[in-house]
N, C-alpha and C positions, 0 to 999 in steps of 0.2 A: 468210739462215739456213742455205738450203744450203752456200753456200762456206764458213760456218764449221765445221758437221757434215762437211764432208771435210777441211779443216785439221789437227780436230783428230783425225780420223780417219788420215790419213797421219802426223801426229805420236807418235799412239798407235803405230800399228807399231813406228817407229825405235826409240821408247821399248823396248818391248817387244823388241827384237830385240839391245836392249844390256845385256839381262839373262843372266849364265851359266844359270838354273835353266829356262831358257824352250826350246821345241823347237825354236823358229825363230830360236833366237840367234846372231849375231853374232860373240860378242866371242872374238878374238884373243888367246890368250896366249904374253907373249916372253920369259916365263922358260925358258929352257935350263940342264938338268941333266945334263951328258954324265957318263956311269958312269965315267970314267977322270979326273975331277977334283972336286976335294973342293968344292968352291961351284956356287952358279948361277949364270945370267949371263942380265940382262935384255938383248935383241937389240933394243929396242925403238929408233928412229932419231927417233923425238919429241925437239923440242929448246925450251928456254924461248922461243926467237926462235919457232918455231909456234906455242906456245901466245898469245903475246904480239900476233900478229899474227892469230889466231882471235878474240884478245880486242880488239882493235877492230874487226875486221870486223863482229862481234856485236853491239857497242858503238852503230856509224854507221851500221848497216841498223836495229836495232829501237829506239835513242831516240829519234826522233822521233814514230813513232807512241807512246809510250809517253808521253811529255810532253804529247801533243795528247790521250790518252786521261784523265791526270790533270786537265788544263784541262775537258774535259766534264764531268767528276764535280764539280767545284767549281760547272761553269754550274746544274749539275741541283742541287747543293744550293742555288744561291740563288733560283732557280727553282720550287723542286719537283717537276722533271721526270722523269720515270721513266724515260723514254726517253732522253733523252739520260745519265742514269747506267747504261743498260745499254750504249751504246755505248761511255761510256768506258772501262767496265769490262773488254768486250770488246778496245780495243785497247790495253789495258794486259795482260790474261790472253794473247793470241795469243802478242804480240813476247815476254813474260817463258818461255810454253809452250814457243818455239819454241829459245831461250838455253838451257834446264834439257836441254831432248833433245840439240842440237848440242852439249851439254859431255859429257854421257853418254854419246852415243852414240858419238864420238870418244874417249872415255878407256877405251869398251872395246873399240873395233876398230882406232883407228890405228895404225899402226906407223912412219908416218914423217910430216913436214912436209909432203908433199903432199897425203895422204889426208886430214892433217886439214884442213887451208883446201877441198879441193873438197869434201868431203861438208858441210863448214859451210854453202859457195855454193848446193849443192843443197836444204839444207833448208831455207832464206832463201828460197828462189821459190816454196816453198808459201804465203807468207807473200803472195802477188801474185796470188792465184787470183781471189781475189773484183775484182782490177782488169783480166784476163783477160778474167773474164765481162762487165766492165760494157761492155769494147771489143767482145766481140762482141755483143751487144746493142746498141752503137752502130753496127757495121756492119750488122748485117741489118734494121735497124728506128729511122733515127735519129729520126724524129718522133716517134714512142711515147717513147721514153727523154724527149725532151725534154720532150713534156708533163707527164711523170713528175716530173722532177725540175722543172718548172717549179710542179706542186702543193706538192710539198716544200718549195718554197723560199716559198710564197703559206703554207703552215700553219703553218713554225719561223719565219717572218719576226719577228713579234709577240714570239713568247718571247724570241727572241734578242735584239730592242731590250730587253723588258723587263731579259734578263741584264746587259746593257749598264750601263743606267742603274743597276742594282745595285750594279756592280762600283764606277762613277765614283762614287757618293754613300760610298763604303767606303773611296776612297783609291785603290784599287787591290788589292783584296781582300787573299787571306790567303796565307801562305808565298811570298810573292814576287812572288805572280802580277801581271803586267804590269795595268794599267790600260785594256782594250781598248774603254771605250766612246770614251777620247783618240783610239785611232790610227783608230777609225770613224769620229769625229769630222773627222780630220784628211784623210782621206780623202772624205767628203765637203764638205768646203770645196775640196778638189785640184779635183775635179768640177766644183765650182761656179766656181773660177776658172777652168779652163780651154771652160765654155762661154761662159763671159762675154767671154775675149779670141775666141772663133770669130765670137760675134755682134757685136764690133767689128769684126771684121775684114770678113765679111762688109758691115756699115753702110757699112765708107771704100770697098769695093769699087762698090756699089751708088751711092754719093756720085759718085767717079771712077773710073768703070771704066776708063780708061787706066792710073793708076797701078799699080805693084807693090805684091803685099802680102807682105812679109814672113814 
């Protein structure tokens, strides 16, 4: 909860800073009026090729969470889950917050192609705070983390089969979404074959231990 209260706290500022009417604002203005000619002239060096390549940099950093954010809202509707619809909530509001500021806040201070891709990059690693924390946490303390997430995984275990079996009696649920009780499915058969050729192989070793195994 805290890494998201500073998210979208550092978000908040940018926002705020790509406002003309605000004291702490930012924004750059490139219209030039020189007294000895009769027009203005925008100096701005912004070019569609930045915009285009701000727009996928934005695009391939926050759809992923944003897709994985809508798959949770769907588990929690088949589910009833509350908790998992506020996480997905949450990583669908962060990555969309973080798109809305990086366009704002570049459309009022750039003034050329580099400024707008580095401040983009910049505002993208607020987006990484919460997996900062969870590394340092892993380095100062990995056995706590682990129990941690080992309760976690012991509490949603249940729900998440029941999501499962949901999905696969539904077809493959609603708006496209993939059918994921299959590929758990398919994955646990992966498992099961591959302990079954270990325990052959161990058997023919055991049988003849001279021989090579494979």
């Amino acid at each position: 909860a805290l890494t998201i209260i500073l998210q979208v706290g550092v978000y908040s500022i940018f926002l705020n800073a790509s406002r003309s009417v605000s004291s702490s604002s930012d924004v750059e203005y490139t219209w030039l009026c020189p007294s000895n000619q009769p027009n203005c002239v925008d100096s701005t060096r912004v070019t569609d090729i930045g915009w285009v390549v701000f727009s996928c940099i934005t695009i391939t950093k926050n759809l992923h969470d944003m897709i994985s954010g809508i798959k949770l809202i769907f588990l929690a509707r088949t589910n009833s889950d509350f908790r998992c619809f506020v996480g997905g909530f949450i990583l669908i509001y962060i990555p969309t917050m973080c798109a809305w500021v990086s366009y704002s806040y570049n459309y009022a201070t750039a003034t050329k192609d580099t400024e707008l891709i580095v401040n983009s990059v910049i505002l993208m690693f607020v987006q990484d705070i919460d997996e900062w924390v969870l590394g340092i946490l892993e380095a100062a303390h990995p056995s706590w983390l682990n129990k941690k997430m080992q309760n976690l995984i012991q509490i949603n275990e249940p729900k998440l089969e029941s999501s499962l079996a949901l999905l696969d009696s539904s077809g493959g649920g609603c708006a496209g979404v993939p059918a994921y009780g299959a590929f758990f499915e398919n994955d646990q058969n992966n498992d099961s074959v591959e302990k079954e050729l270990k325990t052959t192989k161990t058997e023919d070793f055991v049988t003849d231990p001279g021989s090579k195994v494979s």
